[in-house]
Phi, psi and omega in degrees: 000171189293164163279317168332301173325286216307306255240302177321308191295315189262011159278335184292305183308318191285319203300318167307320185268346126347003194348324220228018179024037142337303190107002171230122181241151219241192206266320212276325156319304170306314183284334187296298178331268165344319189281329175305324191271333180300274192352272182347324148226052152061020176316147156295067192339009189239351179279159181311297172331290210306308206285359154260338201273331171295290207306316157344298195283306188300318187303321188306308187290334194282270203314312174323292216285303193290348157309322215274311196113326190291339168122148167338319184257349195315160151275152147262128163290165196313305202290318152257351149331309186278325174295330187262326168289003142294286168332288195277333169214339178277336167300308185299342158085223152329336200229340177280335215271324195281292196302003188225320184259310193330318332163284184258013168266303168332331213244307172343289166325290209297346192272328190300326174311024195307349172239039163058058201213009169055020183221147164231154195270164186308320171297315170309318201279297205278344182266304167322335187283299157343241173012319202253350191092340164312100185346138160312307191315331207287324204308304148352270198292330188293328197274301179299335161282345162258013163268099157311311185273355170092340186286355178064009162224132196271118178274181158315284237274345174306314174298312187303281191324319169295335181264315175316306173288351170264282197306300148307006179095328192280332162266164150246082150207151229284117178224027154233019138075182168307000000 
């Protein structure tokens, strides 16, 4: 696909992440997402999960904004989300993306992870998307275009390769909901 697709996907990521459409996306935004994807499988906000998949998001977001130049708690505006998530992880390919995104998929995964088996399952995978806004019906076709291997359980690197593979274009399945 086109750099239009990227650029599109990632105008869609800030607008999502825009909670209160400021025109800015600010740190408490990130912690909403999280808190939305905890709620979602009922998690305890106090629990080691929960409390990774937050440190996750914040830390991602800490690393954005100071990349941005604005300091760790700075807001971003559109124009720099995309220059600095261009910069920092789609020019770096594979090594931006595990430093930047891995990190909080992984703390996803462990929340998502209800039988310790370190993969999440299609139910699991339909409660995360929910959480994110995502049609149920989507949740299905979107979970079987990212089991690669075929096996009915999703890893980090199948998630990770998958949001890397939206996000640069080369797949269409729904992974930013309203």
């Amino acid at each position: 696909m086109t750099t239009a697709v990227k650029n599109d996907r990632l105008k869609k990521r800030f607008e999502k992440w825009d909670v209160n459409g400021n025109g800015k996306i600010e740190k408490s935004d990130f912690e909403a997402e999280a808190s939305r994807i905890i709620e979602a499988f009922g998690e305890d906000p106090a629990s080691p999960q929960a409390r990774a998949v937050k440190d996750s998001f914040a830390t991602m977001f800490e690393y954005l904004a100071t990349k941005a130049g604005t300091g760790p708690n700075g807001p971003l505006n559109e124009r720099q989300f995309t220059e600095v998530v261009e910069a920092q992880i789609f020019q770096e390919g594979d090594s931006g993306f595990d430093r930047v995104v891995r990190p909080t998929i992984a703390a996803i995964v462990g929340l998502c992870d209800t039988d310790g088996d370190g993969e999440v399952s299609q139910q699991e995978f339909g409660k995360w998307l929910a959480a994110i806004g995502v049609e149920a019906s989507a949740a299905g076709p979107a979970f079987r275009a990212i089991d690669t291997n075929g096996n009915g359980r999703l890893t980090v690197d199948e998630l990770v390769r998958a949001v890397r593979d939206y996000h640069m274009g080369k797949i269409d399945v729904p992974l930013l909901g309203k």
